[in-house]
Backbone bond lengths (Angstrom), bond angles and torsions (degrees), N, CA, C in turn:
res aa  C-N    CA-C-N  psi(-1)  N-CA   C-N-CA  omega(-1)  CA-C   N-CA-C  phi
1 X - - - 1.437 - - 1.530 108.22 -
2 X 1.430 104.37 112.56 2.097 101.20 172.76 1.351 95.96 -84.41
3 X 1.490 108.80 144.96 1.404 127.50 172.03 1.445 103.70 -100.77
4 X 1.320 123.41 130.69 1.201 143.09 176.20 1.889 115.14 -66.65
5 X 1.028 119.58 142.19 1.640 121.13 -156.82 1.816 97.60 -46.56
6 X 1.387 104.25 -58.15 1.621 96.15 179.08 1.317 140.94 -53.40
7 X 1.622 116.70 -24.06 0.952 139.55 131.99 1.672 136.02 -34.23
8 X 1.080 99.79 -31.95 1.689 127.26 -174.25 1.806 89.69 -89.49
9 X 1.379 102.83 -77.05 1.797 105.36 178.66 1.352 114.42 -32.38
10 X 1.443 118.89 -49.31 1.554 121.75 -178.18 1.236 116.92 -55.68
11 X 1.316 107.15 -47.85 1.639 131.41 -178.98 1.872 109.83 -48.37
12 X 1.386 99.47 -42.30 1.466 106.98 -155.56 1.775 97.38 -108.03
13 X 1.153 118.97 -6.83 1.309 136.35 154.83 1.371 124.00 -74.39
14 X 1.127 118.65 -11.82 1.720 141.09 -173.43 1.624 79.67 -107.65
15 X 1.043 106.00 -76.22 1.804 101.48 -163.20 1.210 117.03 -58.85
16 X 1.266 138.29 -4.05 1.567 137.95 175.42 1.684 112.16 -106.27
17 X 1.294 99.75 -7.36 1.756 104.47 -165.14 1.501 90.55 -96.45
18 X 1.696 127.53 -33.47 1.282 130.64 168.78 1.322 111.63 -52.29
19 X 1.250 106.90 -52.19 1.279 118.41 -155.17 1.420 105.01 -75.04
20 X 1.893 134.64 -17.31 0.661 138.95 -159.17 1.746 87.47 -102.92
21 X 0.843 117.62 -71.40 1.720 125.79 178.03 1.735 86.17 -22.23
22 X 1.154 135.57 -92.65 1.081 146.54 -166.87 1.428 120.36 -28.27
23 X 1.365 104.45 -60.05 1.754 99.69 155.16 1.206 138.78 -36.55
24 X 1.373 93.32 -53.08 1.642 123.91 -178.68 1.251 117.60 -45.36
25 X 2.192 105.97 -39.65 1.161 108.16 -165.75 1.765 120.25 -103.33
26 X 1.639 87.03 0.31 1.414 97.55 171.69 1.369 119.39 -90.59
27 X 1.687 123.74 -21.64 1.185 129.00 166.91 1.464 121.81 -66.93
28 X 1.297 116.12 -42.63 1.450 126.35 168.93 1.410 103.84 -58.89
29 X 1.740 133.84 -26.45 1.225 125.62 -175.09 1.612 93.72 -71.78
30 X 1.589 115.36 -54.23 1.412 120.13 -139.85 1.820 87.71 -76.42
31 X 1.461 109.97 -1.58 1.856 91.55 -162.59 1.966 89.32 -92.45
32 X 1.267 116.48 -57.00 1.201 133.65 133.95 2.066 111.44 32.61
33 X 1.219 74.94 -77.55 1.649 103.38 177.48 1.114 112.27 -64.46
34 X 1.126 120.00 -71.61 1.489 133.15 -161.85 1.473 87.69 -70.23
35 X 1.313 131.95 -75.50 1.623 109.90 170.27 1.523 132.60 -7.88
36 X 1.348 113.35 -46.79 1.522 133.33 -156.75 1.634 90.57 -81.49
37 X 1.319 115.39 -66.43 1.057 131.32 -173.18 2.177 112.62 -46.08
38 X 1.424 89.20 -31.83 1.233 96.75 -166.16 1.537 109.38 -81.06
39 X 1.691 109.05 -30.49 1.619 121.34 175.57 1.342 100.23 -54.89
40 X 1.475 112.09 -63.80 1.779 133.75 173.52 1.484 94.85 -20.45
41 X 1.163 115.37 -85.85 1.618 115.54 176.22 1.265 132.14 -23.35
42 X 1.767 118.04 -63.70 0.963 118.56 167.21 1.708 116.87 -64.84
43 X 1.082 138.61 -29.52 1.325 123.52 -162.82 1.956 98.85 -74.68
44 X 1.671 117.77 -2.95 1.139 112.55 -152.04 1.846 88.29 -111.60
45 X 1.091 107.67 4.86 2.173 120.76 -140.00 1.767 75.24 -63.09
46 X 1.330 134.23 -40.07 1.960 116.35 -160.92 1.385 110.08 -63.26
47 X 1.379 112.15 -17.23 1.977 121.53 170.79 1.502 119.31 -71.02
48 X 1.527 106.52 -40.84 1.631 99.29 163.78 1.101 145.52 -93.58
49 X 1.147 129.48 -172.31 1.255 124.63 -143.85 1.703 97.23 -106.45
50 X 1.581 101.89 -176.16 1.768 100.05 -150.52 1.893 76.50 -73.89
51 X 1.356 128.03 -78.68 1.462 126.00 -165.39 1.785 122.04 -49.94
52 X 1.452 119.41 -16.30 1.312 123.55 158.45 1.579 116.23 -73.27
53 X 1.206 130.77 -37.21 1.405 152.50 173.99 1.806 105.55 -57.30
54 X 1.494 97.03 -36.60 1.634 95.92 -171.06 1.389 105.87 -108.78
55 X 1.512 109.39 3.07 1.802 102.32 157.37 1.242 99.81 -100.05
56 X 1.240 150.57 -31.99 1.370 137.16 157.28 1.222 130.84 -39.43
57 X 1.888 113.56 -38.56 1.519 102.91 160.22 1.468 117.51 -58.12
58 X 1.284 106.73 -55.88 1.612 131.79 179.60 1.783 109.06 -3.22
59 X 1.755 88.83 -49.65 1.300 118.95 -142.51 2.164 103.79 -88.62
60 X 1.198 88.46 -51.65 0.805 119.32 158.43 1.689 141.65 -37.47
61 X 1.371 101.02 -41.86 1.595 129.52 163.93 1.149 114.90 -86.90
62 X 1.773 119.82 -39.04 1.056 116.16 165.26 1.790 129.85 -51.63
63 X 1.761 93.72 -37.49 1.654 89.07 -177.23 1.521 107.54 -85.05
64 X 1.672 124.72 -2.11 1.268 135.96 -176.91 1.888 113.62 -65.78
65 X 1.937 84.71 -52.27 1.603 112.04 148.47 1.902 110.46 -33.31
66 X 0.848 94.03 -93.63 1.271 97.77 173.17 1.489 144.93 4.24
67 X 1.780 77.71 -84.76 1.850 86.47 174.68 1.912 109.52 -89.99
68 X 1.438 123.95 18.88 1.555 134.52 165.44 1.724 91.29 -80.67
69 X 1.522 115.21 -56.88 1.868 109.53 178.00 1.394 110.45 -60.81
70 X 0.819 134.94 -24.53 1.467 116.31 -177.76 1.218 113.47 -117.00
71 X 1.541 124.93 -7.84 1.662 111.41 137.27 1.628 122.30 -76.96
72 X 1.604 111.59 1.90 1.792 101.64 169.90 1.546 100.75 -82.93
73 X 1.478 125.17 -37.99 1.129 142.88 -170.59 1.480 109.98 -66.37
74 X 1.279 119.96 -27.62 1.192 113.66 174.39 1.388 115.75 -87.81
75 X 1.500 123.58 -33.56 1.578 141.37 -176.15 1.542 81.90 -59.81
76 X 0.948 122.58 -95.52 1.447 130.86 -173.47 1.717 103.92 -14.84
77 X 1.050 135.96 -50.13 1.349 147.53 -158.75 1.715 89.13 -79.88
78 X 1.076 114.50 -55.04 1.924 113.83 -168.74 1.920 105.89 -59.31
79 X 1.874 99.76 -39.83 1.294 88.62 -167.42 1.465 87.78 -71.34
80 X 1.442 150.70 -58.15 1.496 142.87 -149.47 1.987 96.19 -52.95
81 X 1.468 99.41 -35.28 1.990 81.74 179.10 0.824 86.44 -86.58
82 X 1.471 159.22 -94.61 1.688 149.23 -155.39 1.627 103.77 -8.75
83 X 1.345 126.09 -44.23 1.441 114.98 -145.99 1.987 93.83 -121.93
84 X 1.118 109.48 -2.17 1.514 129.21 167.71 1.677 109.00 62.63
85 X 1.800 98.03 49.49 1.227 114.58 -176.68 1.539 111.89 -93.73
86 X 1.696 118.06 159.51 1.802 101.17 164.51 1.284 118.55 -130.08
């Protein structure tokens, strides 16, 4: 059976949307972690030392960084469906 190009698009539109979910859900695992790990740290921060303490903030702000971009990225995304933009 030849599949016709649109057929083909659908096909390969199924296979990238998996493939994308899947990513998606391994990054949220791996961010997840490193989060967890990073609370772990801080709840322990009166044991280290003054320059270990200040790569832990470092570190810390960075993933703070972080999840501020991808809650602007998402705001942005609600108003484009709010306003039935693409």
């Amino acid at each position: 059976m030849v599949l016709t190009d649109r057929q083909k698009r659908a096909r390969n539109a199924g296979y990238q949307a998996r493939w994308r979910a899947k990513r998606d859900a391994q990054a949220r695992t791996n961010a997840e972690a490193i989060e967890r790990a990073l609370l772990q740290d801080a709840h322990r921060c009166e044991r280290l030392s003054d320059q270990e303490r200040l790569q832990l903030a470092d570190r810390l702000a960075d993933a703070a960084m972080g999840h501020l971009r991808r809650s602007q990225e998402l705001a942005a995304m609600a108003r484009k469906v709010r306003t039935g933009e693409r």
